[in-house]
N, C-alpha and C positions, 0 to 999 in steps of 0.2 A: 420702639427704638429703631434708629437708623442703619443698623451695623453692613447692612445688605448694600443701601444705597451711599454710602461712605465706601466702601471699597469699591464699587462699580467706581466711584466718580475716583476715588484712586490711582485703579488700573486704567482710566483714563489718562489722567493727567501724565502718570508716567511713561504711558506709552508717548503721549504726544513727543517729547521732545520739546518741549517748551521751556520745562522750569529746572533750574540748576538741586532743588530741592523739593519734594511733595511730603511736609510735615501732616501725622495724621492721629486723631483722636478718638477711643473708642471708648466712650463713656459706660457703655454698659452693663460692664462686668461691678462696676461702682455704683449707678444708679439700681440696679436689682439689688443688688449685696446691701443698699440701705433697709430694703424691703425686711432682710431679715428667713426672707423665702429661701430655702437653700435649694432646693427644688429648681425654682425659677433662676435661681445663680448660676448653678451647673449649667444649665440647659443655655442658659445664656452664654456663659464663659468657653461653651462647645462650640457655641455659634460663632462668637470671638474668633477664638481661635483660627477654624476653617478660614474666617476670613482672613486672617494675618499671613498664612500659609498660602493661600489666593496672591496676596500681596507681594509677599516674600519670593514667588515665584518671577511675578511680571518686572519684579527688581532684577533678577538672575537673568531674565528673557532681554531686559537693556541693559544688561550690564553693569548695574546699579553698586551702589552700596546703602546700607543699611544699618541705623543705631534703633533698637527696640528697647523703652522701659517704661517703668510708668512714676507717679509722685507719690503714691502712697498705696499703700493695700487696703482692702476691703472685704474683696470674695476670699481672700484667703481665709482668714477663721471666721466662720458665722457663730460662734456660741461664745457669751460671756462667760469667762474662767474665773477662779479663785487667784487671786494677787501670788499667794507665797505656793497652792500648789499646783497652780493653772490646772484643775480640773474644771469639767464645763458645772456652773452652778444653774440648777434648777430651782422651776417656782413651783408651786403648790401641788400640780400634780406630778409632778416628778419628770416632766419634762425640758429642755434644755433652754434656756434661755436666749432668744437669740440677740446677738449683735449684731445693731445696726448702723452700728459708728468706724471711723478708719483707725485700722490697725497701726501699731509700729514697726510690723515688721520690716527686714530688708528686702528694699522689691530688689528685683535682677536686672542686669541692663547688658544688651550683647550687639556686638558687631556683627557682620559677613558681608556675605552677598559677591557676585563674578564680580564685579568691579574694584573689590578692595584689595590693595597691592597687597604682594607676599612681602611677609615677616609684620605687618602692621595686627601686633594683639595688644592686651592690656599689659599695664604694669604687675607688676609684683610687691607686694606691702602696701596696699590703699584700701587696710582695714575700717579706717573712717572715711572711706569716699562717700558722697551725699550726690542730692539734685545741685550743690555749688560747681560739681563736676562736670557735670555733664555738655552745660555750652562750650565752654572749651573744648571737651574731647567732640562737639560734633562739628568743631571751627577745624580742629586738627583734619577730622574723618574730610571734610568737603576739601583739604587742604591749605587751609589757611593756618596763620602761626594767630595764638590766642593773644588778646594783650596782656601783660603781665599783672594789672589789677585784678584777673578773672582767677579766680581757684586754679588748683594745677588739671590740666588734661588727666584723660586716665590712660591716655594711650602710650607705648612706649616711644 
């Protein structure tokens, strides 16, 4: 996996001063977590991480702002559960079955970063906010007004 040289080329980019936005994808934590290896997910999802916090800094170093989320989960549960008692269902030796397919859960999605003015946070009551949300809220964050065919922002 890339995760190393995705953020070098990152903290590039951003430092340049070049681009109005440096959109960035880390597949990782999604490609292991098909594996099923939870071993190899962790240790992955460690490695993520470190790098996002790399990231997250040299955003802070220009001044940046920052929208972090992803489209689906994955690493999050590795074991197939029972439907009605979500416990994890084992096969034959009594081991835990693992999941290699995308979850439903809610992934998270968050602002900051020095560049982001005061008082700009989320709303309040956008218990069904979705990925239909998100272009908008990061049309608002770059400061642009969204067009009104897009879903509503999530920003206040």
């Amino acid at each position: 996996m890339k995760a190393r040289e995705i953020t070098a080329a990152g903290k590039e980019a951003l430092r340049s001063g070049k681009y109005d936005q440096v959109r960035i994808n880390f597949a990782n934590p999604d490609m292991v977590g098909h594996t099923g290896d939870l071993a190899a997910t962790i240790s992955c999802c460690e490695l993520v991480d470190t790098c996002l916090k790399e990231l997250l800094d040299v955003v802070d170093e220009v001044k940046g702002r920052f929208l972090v989320t992803a489209d689906h989960g994955n690493a999050d549960d590795m074991v197939q559960r029972a439907k009605k008692t979500l416990e994890p269902l084992k096969d034959d030796n009594g081991e835990a079955v693992p999941l290699t397919s995308h979850t439903l859960a809610p992934v998270p999605i968050v602002i900051g970063g020095a560049g982001l003015p005061d008082g700009v946070h989320f709303k309040d009551g956008f218990d069904e906010a979705g990925l239909g949300n998100v272009a908008a809220t990061f049309l608002n964050l770059m400061g642009f007004e969204a067009p009104p065919h897009m879903q509503p922002s999530l920003l206040a």
